[in-house]
C-alpha positions, -999 to +999 in steps of 0.1 A: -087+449-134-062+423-130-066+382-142-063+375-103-092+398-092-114+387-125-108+350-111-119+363-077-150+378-085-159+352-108-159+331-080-178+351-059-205+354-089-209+319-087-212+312-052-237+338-050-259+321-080-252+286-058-266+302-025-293+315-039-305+285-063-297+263-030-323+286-013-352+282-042-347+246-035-347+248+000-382+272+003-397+248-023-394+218-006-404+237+030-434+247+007-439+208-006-435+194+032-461+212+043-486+213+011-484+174+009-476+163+044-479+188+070-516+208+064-533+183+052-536+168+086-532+195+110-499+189+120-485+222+138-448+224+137-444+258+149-435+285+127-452+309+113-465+284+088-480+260+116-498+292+127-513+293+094-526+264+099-543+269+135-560+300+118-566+279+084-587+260+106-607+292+120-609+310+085-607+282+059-611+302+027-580+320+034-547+293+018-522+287+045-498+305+028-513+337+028-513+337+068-479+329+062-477+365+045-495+383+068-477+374+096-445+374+078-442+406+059-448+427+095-421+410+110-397+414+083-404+453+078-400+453+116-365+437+115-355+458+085-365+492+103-347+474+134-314+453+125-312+474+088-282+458+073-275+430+100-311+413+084-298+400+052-312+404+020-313+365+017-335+364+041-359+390+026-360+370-006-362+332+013-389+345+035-414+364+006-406+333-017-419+306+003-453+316+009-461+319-025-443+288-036-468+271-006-497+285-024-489+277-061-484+242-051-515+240-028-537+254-059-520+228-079-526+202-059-564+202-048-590+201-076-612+226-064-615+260-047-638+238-020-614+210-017-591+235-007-605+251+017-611+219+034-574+204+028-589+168+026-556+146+020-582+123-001-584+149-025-546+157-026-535+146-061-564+126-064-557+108-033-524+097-046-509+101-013-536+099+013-518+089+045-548+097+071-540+062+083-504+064+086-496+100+105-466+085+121-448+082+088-468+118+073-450+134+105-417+115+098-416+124+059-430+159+067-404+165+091-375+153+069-383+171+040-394+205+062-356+196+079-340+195+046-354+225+029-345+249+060-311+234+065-305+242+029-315+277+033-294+280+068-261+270+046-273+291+021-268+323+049-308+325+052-335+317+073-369+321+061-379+345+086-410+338+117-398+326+150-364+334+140-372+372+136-394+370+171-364+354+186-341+379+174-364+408+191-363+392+217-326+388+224-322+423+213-351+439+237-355+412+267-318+395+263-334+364+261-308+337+243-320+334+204-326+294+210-344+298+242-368+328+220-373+300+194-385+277+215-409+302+231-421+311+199-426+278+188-442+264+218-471+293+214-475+282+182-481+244+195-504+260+220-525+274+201-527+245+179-537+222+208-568+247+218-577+253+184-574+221+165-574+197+195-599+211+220-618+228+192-620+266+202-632+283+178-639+257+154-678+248+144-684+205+146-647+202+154-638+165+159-632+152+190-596+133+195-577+158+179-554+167+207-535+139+197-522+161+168-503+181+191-482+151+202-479+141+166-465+175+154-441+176+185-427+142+171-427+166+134-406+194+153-381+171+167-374+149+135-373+178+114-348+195+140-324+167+140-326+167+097-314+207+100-286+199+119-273+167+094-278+186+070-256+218+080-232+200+097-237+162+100-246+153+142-226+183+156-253+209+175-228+234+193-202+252+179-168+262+189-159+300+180-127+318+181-123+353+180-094+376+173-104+415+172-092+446+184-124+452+204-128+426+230-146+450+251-171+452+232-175+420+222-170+406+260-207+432+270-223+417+239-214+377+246-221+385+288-254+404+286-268+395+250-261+360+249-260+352+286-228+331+280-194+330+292-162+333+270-124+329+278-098+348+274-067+331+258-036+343+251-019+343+216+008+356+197+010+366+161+031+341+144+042+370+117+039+401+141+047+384+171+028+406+188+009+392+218-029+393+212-059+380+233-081+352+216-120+345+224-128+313+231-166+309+226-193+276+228-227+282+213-256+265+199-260+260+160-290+285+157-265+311+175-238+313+152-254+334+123-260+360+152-225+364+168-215+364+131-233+390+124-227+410+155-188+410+151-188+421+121-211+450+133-186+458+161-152+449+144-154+442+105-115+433+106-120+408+130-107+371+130-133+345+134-131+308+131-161+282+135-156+245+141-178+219+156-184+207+194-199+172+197-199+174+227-200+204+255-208+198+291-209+223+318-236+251+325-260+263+300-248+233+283-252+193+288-247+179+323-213+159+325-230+121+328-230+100+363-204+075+374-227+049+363-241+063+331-243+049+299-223+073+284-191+064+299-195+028+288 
């Protein structure tokens, strides 16, 4: 083996150690948002993890966490058996770790077994950092730290699994766009914590009031949506693709019927072959990217693909382009 190659895979050695260390920190501060800030007061944030806490509510004795593995683990043997190689191992490990990390720390943190069944943010640490008064600023840290950990794991090539997984069945069975499946996902999730915690269904003595919760997790989701998106690429949310392949066919049925989007053709020439060449031209949302990624390299593992950012994209299944009078043109 040559010095050159050596030097390469050392390299690649320790990125791989960096990505997967960045994705231990990541699922332990998803776990510590919601252990500290998120379950304590029945904030739902979507997820499966905010529908461990809906069913937390219906079956105390059983840790939030472990819902979080039950649900979990039969969607990711369902998108093993289904994607196989497309659903990284990353993933596997970011979506297995975090449930238990969420239940270590919740043991940890309550002083007994009943204490943690009830969740009672008096008892957390003592009542170190009770904020029952103050959910505003429990959804606003929650959020942050919840944003931080998954953006983390996103750079790191990982998600930790849930609506992600849902959404990516759904694209692949009902060709419904993986953002739009999120949000379905997510809003069930919301749902069901509005009837359960905040209209009581299913809950014995439950406390009147609580449908406010709903509107303070909503406020959790969005801060915690705009933290994801600093953190893996500062205020950018769509992203400009490029594509150079040999099987723009292919790729054409897969970004018309799978993603619903449309594409331009561009012509290029090859500045060393000079050979003229047809280039992709491709706008789509940040949680998109990992998925046309993957799916060109399923269909063309030569390909060329670069990724940059779009502040800004108007047009259809995008923003509206602002009025005369807007704002935005000031």
């Amino acid at each position: 083996m040559s010095v050159q190659q050596s030097f390469k895979e050392m390299i690649t050695n320790i990125a791989w150690w960096r990505d997967m260390i960045l994705i231990v920190i990541g699922c332990a501060m998803v776990a510590a948002g919601f252990v500290f800030f998120i379950n304590p007061y029945n904030i739902v944030p979507g997820g499966v993890y905010g529908a461990g806490i809906v069913l937390h509510n219906i079956f105390p004795s059983v840790q939030v966490g472990t819902f979080g593995y039950m649900m979990d683990i039969p969607l990711l043997i369902t998108a093993i058996f289904i994607f196989g190689k497309q659903f990284g191992g990353r993933t596997l490990f970011a979506a297995v770790i975090t449930p238990g990390l969420m239940n270590i720390f919740s043991t940890l943190a309550y002083p007994t077994q009943e204490a943690l069944q009830s969740l009672d943010p008096s008892l957390l640490l003592g009542g170190a950092i009770n904020l029952s008064d103050h959910l505003m600023l429990t959804c606003i840290l929650g959020g942050t730290i919840l944003g931080a950990g998954l953006g983390l794991v996103v750079r790191s090539n990982a998600t930790t699994g849930g609506t992600d997984i849902v959404a990516m069945l759904l694209n692949k069975y009902f060709h419904i766009p993986f953002s739009r499946g999120v949000l379905m996902a997510d809003s069930c999730v919301v749902l069901a914590g509005l009837l359960v915690i905040g209209f009581g269904i299913g809950i014995d003595d439950a406390e009147t009031g609580g449908w406010l919760l709903s509107l303070y997790s909503l406020i959790c989701i969005f801060v915690s949506s705009r933290v994801i998106d600093y953190v893996i690429d500062g205020a950018s949310y769509d992203k400009l693709l490029f594509i150079i392949s040999q099987e723009n066919e292919k790729l054409r049925n897969f970004i018309i019927n799978d993603l619903e989007r449309g594409a331009t053709f561009l012509k290029a020439s090859g500045m060393y072959t000079k050979e003229d060449k047809e280039m992709i031209f491709l706008v789509v949302s940040r949680r998109e990217v990992a998925l046309v990624q993957r799916k060109v390299k399923a269909i063309d593992p030569k390909a060329f693909l670069v990724v940059t950012d779009a502040y800004d994209t108007y047009g259809e299944g995008f923003k509206a382009f602002p009025e005369a009078d807007s704002v935005l043109n000031d």
